[in-house]
C-alpha positions as a LaTeX table, in Angstrom:
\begin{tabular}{lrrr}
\hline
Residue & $x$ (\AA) & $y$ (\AA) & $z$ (\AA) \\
\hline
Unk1 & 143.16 & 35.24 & 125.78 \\
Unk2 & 140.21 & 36.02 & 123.74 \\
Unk3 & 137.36 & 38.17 & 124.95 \\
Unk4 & 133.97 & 36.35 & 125.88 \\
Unk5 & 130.88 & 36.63 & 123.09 \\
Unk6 & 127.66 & 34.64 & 122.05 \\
Unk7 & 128.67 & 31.40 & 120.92 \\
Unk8 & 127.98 & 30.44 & 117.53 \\
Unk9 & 124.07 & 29.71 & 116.74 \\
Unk10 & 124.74 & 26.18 & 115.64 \\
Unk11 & 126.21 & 24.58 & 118.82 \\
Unk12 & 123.13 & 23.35 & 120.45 \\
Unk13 & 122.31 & 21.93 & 117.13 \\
Unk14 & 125.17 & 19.91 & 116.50 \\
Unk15 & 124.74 & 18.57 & 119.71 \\
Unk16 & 121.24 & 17.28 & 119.01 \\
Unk17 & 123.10 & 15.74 & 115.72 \\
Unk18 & 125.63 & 14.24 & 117.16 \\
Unk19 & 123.58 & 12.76 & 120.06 \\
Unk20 & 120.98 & 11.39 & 117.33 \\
Unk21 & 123.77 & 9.64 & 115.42 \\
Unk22 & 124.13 & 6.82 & 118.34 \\
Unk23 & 120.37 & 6.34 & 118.25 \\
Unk24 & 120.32 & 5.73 & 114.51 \\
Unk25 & 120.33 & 1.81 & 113.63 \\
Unk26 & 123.51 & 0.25 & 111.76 \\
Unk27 & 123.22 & $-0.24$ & 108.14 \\
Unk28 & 126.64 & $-1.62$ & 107.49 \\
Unk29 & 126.59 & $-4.33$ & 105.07 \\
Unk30 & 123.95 & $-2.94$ & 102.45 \\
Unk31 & 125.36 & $-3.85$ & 99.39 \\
Unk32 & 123.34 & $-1.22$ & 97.11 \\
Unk33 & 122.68 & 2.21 & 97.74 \\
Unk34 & 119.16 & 2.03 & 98.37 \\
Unk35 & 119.33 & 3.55 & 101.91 \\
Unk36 & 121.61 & 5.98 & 101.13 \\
Unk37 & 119.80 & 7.53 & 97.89 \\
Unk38 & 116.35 & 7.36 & 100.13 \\
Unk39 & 117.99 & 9.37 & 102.69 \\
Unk40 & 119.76 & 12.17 & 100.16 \\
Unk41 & 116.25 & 12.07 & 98.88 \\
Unk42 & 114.68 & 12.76 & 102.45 \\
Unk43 & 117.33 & 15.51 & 103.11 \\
Unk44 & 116.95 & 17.04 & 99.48 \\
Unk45 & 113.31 & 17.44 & 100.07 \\
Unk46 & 112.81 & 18.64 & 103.74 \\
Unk47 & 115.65 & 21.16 & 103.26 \\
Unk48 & 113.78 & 22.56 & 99.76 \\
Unk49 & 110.51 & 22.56 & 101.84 \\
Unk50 & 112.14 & 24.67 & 104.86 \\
Unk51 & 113.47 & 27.13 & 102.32 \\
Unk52 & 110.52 & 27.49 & 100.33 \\
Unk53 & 108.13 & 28.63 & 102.52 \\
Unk54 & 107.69 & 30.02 & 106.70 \\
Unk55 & 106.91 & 27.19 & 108.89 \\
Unk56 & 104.05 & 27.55 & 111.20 \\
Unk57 & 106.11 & 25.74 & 113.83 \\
Unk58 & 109.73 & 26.56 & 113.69 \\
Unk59 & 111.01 & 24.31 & 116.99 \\
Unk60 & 109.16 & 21.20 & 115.28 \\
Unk61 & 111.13 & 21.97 & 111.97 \\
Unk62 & 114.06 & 22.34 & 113.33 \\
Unk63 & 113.91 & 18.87 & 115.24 \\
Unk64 & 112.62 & 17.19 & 111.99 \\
Unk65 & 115.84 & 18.38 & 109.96 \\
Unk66 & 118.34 & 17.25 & 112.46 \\
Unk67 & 116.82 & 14.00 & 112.50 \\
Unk68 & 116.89 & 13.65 & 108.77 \\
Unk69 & 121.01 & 15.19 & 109.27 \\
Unk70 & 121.14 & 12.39 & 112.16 \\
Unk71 & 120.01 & 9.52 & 109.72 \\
Unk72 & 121.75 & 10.67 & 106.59 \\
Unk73 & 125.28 & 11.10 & 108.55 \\
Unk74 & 124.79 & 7.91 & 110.11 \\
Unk75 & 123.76 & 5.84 & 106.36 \\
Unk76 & 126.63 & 7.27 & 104.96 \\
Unk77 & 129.14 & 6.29 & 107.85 \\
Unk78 & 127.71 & 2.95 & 107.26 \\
Unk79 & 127.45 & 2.29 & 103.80 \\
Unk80 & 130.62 & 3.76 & 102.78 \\
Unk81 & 132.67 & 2.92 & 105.81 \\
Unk82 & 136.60 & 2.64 & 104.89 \\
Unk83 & 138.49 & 0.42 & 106.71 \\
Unk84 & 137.01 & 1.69 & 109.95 \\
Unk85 & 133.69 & 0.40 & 111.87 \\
Unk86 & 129.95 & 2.01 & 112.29 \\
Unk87 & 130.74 & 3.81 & 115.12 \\
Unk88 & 134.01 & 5.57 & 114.37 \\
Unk89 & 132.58 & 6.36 & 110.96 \\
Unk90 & 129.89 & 8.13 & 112.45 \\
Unk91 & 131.83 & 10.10 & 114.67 \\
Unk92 & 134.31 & 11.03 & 112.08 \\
Unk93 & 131.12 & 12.01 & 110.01 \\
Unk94 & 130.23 & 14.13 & 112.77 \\
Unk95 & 133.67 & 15.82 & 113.14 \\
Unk96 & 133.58 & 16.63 & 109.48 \\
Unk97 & 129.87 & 18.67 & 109.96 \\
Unk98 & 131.11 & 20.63 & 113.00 \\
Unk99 & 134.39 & 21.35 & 111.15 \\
Unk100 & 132.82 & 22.87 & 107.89 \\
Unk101 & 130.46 & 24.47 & 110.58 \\
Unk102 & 133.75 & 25.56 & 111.94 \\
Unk103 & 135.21 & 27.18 & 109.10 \\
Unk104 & 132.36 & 28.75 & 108.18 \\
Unk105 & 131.76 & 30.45 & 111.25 \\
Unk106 & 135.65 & 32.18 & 111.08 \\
Unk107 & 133.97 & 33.16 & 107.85 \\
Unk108 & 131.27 & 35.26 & 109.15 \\
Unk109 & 133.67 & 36.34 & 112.13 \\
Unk110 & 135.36 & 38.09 & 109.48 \\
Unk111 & 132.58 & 39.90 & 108.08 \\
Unk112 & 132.73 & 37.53 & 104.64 \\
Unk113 & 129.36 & 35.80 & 104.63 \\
Unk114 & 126.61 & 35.89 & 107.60 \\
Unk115 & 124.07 & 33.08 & 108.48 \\
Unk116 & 121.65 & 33.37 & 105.33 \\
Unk117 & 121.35 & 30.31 & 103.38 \\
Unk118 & 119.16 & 29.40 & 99.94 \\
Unk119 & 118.66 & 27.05 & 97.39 \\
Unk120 & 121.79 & 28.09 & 95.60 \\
Unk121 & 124.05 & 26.78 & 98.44 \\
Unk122 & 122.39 & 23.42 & 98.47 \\
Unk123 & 122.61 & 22.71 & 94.93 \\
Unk124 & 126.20 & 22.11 & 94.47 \\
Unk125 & 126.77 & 19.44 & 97.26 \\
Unk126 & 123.10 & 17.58 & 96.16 \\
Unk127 & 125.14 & 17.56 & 92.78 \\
Unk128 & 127.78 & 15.92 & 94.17 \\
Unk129 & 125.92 & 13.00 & 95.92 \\
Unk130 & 124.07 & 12.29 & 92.99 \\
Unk131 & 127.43 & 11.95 & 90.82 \\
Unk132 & 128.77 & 9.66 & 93.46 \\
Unk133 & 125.79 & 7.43 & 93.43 \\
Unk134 & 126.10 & 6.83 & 90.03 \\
Unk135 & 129.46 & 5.34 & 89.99 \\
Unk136 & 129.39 & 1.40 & 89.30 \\
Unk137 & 129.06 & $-0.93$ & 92.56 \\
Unk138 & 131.73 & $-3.27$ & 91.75 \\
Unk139 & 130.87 & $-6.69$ & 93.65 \\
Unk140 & 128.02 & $-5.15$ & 95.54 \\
Unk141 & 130.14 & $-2.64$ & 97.24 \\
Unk142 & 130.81 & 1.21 & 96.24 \\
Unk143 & 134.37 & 1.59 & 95.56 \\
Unk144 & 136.82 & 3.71 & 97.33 \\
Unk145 & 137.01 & 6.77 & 95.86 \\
Unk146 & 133.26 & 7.26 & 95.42 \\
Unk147 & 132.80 & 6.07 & 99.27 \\
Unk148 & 134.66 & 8.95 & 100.20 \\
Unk149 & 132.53 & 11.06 & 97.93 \\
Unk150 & 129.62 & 10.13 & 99.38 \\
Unk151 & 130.63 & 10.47 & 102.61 \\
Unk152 & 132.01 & 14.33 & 102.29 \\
Unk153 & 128.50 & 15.09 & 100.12 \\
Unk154 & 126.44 & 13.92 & 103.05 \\
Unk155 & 128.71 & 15.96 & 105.62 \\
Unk156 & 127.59 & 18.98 & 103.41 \\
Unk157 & 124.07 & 17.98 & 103.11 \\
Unk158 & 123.96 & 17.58 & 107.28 \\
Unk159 & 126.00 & 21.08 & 107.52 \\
Unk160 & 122.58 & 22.53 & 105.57 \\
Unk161 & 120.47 & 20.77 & 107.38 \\
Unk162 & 122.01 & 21.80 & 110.70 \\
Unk163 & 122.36 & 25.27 & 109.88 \\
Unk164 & 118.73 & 25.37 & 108.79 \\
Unk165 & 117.71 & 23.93 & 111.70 \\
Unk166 & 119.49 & 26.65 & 113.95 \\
Unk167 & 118.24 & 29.43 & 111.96 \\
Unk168 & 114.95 & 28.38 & 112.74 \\
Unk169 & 115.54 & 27.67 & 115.99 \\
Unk170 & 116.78 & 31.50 & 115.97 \\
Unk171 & 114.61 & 33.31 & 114.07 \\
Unk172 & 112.02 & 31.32 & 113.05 \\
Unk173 & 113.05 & 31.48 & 108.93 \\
Unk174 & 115.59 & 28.54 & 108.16 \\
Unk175 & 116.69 & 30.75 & 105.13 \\
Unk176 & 118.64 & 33.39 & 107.28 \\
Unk177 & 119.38 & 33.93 & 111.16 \\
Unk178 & 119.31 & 37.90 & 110.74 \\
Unk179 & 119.64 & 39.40 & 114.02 \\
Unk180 & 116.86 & 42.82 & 114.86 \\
Unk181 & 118.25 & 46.39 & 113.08 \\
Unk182 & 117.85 & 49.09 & 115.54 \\
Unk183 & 117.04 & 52.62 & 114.81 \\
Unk184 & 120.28 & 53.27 & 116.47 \\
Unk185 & 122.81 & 50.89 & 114.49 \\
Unk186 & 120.86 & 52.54 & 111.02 \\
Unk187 & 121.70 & 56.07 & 111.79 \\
Unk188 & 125.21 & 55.06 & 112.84 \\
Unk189 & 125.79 & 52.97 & 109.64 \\
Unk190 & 124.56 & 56.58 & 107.60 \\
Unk191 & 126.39 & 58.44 & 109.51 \\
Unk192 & 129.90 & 56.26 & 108.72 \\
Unk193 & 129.15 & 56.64 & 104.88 \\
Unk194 & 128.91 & 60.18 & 105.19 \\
Unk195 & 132.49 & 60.50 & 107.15 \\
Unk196 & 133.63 & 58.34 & 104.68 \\
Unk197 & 132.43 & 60.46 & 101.89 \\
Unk198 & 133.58 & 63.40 & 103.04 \\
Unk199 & 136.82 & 62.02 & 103.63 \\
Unk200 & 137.31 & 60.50 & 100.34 \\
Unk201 & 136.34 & 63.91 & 98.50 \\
Unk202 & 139.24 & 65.57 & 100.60 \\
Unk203 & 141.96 & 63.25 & 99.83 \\
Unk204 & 144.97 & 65.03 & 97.86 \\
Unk205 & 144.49 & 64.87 & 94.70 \\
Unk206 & 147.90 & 65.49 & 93.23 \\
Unk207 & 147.77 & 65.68 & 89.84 \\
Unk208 & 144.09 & 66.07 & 89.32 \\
Unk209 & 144.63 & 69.25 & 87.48 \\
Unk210 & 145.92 & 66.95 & 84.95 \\
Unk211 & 143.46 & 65.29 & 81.83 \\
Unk212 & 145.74 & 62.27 & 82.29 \\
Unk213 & 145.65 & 61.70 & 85.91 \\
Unk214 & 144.35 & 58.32 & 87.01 \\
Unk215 & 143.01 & 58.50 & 90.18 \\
Unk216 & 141.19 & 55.42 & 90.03 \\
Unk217 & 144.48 & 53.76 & 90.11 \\
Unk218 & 146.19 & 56.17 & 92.36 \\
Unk219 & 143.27 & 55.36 & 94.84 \\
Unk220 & 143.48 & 51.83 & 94.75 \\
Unk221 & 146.96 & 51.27 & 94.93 \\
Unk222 & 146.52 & 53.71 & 97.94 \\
Unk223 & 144.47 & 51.45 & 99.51 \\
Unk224 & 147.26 & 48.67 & 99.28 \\
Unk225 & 149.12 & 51.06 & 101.28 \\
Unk226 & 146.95 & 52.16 & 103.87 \\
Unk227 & 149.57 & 52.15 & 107.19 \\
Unk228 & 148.24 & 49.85 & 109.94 \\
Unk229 & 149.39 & 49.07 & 113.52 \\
Unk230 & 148.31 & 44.93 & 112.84 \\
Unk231 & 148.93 & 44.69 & 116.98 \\
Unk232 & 146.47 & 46.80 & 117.67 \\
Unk233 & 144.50 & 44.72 & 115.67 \\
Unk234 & 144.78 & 41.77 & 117.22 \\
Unk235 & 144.59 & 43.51 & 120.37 \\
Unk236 & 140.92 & 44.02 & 119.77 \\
Unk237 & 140.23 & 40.35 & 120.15 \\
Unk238 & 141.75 & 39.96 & 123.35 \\
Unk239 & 141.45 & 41.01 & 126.89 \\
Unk240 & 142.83 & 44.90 & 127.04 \\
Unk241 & 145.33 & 45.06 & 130.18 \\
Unk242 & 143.71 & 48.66 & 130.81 \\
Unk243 & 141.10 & 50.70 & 129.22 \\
Unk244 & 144.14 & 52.97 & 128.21 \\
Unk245 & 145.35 & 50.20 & 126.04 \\
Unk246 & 142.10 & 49.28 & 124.68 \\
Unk247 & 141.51 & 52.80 & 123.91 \\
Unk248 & 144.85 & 53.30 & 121.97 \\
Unk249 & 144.02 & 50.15 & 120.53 \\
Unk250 & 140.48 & 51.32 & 119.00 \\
Unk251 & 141.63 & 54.79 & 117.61 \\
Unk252 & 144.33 & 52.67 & 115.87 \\
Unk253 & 142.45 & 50.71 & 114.66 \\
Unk254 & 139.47 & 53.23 & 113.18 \\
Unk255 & 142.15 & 55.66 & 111.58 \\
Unk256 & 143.29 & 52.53 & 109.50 \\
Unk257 & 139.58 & 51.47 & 108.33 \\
Unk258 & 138.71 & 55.11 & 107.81 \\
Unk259 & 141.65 & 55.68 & 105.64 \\
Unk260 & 141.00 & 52.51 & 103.97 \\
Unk261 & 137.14 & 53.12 & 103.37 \\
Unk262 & 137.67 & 56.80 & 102.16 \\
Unk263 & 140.09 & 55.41 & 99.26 \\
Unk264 & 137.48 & 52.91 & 98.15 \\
Unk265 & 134.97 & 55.24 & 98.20 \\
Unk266 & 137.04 & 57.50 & 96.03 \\
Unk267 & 137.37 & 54.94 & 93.89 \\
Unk268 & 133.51 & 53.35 & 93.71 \\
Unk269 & 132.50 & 56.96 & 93.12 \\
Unk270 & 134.89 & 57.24 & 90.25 \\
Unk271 & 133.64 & 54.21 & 88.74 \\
Unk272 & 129.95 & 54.79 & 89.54 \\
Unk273 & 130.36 & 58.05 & 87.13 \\
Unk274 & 131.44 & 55.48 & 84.53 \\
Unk275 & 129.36 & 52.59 & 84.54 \\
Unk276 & 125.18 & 53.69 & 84.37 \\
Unk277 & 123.53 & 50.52 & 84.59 \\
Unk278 & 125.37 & 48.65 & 87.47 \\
Unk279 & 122.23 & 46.61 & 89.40 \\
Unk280 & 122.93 & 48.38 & 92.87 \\
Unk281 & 122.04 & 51.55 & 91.00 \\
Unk282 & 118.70 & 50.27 & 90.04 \\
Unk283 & 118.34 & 49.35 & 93.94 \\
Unk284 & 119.67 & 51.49 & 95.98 \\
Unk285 & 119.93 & 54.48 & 93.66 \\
Unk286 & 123.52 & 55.85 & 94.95 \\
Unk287 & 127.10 & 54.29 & 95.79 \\
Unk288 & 126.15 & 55.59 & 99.28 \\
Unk289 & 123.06 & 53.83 & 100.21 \\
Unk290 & 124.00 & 50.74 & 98.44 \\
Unk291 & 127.19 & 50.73 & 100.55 \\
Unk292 & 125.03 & 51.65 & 104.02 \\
Unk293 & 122.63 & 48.73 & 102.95 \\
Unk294 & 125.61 & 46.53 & 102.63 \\
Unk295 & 126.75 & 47.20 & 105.98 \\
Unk296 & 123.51 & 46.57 & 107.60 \\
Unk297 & 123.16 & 43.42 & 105.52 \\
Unk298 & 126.38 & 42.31 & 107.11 \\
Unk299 & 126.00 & 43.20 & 110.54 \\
Unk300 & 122.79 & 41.94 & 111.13 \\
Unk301 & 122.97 & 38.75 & 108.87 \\
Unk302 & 125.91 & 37.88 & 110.78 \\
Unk303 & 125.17 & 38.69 & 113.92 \\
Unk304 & 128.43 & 40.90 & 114.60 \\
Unk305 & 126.75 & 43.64 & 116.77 \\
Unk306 & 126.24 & 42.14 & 119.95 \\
Unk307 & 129.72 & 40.15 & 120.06 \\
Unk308 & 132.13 & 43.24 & 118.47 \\
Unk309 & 134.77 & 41.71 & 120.17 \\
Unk310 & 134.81 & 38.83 & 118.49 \\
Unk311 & 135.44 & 40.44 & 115.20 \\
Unk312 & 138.49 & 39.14 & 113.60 \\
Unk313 & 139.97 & 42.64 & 112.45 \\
Unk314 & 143.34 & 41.41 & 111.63 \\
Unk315 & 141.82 & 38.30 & 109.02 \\
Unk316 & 139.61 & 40.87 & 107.69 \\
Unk317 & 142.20 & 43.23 & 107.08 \\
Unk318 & 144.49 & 40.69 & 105.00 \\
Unk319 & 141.53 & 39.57 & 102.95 \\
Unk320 & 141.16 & 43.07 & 101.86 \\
Unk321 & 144.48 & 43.03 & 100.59 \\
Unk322 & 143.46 & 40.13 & 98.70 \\
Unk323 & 140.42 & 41.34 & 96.96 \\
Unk324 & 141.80 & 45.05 & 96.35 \\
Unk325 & 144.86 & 43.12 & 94.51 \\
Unk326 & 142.09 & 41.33 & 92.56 \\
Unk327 & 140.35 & 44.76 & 91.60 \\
Unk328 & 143.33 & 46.60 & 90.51 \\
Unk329 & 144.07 & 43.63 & 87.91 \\
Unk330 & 140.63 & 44.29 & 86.61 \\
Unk331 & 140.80 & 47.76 & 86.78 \\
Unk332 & 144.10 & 47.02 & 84.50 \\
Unk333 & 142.35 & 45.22 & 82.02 \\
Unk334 & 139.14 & 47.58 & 81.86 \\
Unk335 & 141.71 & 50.66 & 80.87 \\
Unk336 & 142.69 & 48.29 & 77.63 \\
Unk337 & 138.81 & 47.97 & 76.70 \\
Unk338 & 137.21 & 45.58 & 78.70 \\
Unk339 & 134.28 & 47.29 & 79.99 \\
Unk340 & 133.36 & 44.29 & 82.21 \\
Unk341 & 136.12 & 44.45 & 84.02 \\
Unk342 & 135.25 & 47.60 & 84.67 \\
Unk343 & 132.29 & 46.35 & 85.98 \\
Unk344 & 134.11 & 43.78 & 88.09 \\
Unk345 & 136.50 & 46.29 & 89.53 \\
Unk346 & 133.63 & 48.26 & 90.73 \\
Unk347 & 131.89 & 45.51 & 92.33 \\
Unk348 & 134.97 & 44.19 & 94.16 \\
Unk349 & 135.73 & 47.64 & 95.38 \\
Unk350 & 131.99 & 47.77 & 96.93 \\
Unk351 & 132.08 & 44.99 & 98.62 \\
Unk352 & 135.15 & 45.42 & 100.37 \\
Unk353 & 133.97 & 49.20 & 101.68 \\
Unk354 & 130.80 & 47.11 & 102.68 \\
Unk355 & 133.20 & 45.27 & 104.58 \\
Unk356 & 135.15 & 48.38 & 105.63 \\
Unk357 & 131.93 & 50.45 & 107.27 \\
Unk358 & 131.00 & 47.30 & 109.03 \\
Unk359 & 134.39 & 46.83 & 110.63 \\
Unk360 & 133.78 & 50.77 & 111.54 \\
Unk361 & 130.64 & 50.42 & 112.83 \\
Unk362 & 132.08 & 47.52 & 115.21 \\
Unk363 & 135.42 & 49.24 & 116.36 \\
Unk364 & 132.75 & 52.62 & 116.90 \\
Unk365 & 130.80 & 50.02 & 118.94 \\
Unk366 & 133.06 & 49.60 & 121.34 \\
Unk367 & 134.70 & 53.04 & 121.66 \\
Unk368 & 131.17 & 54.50 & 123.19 \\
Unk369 & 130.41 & 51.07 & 124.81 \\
Unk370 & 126.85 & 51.21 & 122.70 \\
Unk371 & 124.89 & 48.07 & 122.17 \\
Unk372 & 123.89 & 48.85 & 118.05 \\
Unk373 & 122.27 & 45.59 & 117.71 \\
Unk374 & 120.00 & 42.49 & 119.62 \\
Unk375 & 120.31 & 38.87 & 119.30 \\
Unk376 & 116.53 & 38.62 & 119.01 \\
Unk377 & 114.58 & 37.27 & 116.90 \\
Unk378 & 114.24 & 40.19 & 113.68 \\
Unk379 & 110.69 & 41.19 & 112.15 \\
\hline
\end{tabular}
């Protein structure tokens, strides 16, 4: 059984959606795209507006882009219907939004992405709408395989909308949901980076009296092998039997991250030596604040401080695998003179101790029972 936490942002949202979709009138039997291009239009332009610029009156916003998400779901059910009627179209429509909504909210559960959205993530489903409308009406009617196209581009379309809408309705900015950064969760996010430092400098070095030693790659293939108890892992999304067990299951838990953050930090401060002119360098000015920024960026953006139990430690885990496997192939090919891949290695490795200190901060969270975080609005 999972532990309780703050439901996702976009729930009362979707319901405002989906409740607007039976109050939209049928358009079934256009036979041109007319009302389907006005409404991609519509959307296009609200959503542009909402990013642009701060709205004076975030609740009115909000209800203007789930209408437009309302109308453009319920065009595109109608005009590009397959086999099915109106009414089922719409709801499938609306199933595919809260799905994608869905999936993207296991996302930021597993400290990949957090609530922010900009122009950048609209352009590529707009792109796809406007492809789709350009395919030839044959006998009045869209064919099949653009109908469907349609039909998933507007699902996008209403996911922006919708999750513009709930930022708003959250923090009054449809271009990010960030939740407040205390004083508190700052100096504990500092404080992680410097454990971590300190631990990576005292790793064994092995060889390191040797010229030829690679510690780069010793370090990263380390990090591969990082041991991990993956039950207590998944222990820290359910209910503990005792506070014993819960207990055990956080100290498991925080030597594994540690150990894994104090190998990538070996490694980022490796590379950092290497590579001058990296951008964080020019931002942040150190592998350590740029990492502690990171963290902060992640935890806030995503909203992870006041629900730490819902954290999924074990996906989060596996995806470092992932990325870490990634890195070490570009590490590879940066050792036979590709100093981009360098480049790449480095920036891979960063993001995943981002990644690491905010799982840290979350498991420390819970071991002294600290709220680090709000759900308010930030300034």
């Amino acid at each position: 059984m999972t532990t309780g936490y703050t439901p996702t942002i976009w729930v009362a949202a979707m319901t405002s959606v989906s409740a607007g979709l039976t109050s939209q009138p049928i358009t079934a039997g256009v036979d041109r795209p007319d009302a389907l291009s006005e409404a991609l239009c519509d959307a296009e332009a609200a959503l542009a507006e909402a990013l642009a610029q701060p709205s004076s009156d975030p609740e009115a916003l909000a209800a203007d882009l789930l209408d437009r998400a309302s109308r453009l779901l319920a065009v595109a059910s109608d005009l590009c219907s397959v086999g099915d009627d109106g009414v089922d179209g719409r709801r499938h429509s609306a199933a595919a939004v809260a799905h994608e909504l869905e999936f993207l909210e296991n996302a930021i559960l597993e400290g990949e992405v957090t609530y922010q959205l900009d122009a950048a993530a609209t352009s590529r489903p707009l792109d796809r709408a406007s492809q789709a409308l350009t395919h030839p009406w044959g006998s009045g009617r869209v064919g099949v395989g653009a109908r469907v196209a349609l039909r998933t581009a507007s699902a996008e379309i209403a996911g922006l909308l919708v999750r513009a809408a709930a930022n708003l309705q959250t923090t009054g900015d449809a271009k990010q949901a960030n939740a407040a950064v205390s004083r508190e969760l700052s100096a504990t996010v500092d404080a992680l980076v410097r454990q971590i430092a300190k631990h990576g400098d005292a790793l064994p070095r092995g060889r390191a009296e040797a010229v030829q030693d690679d510690i780069v790659g010793r370090r990263l293939c380390e990090s591969l092998r990082v041991p991990v108890e993956l039950s207590a892992l998944d222990a820290l999304g359910q209910a503990a039997a005792d506070a014993a067990s819960r207990r055990a299951a956080l100290e498991s838990a925080r030597r594994a991250w540690l150990a894994l953050a104090a190998r990538q930090y070996a490694v980022a401060s490796q590379l950092d030596a290497q590579l001058p002119s990296l951008e964080y360098k020019l931002r942040f000015g150190s592998v350590a604040g740029a990492i502690a920024a990171g963290a902060i960026n992640v935890l806030g953006g995503a909203r992870l401080m006041s629900r730490a139990d819902a954290f999924r430690h074990r996906r989060a885990w596996g995806r470092q695998g992932i990325a870490l496997s990634h890195a070490i192939e570009a590490y590879i090919n940066g050792l036979r003179g590709d100093r981009e891949a360098l480049g790449r290695a480095q920036l891979i490795v960063m993001s995943r101790l981002i990644r690491s200190v905010a799982a840290l901060a979350l498991v420390d969270s819970q071991r002294h029972g600290l709220t680090l975080g709000t759900n308010g609005r930030s300034h």
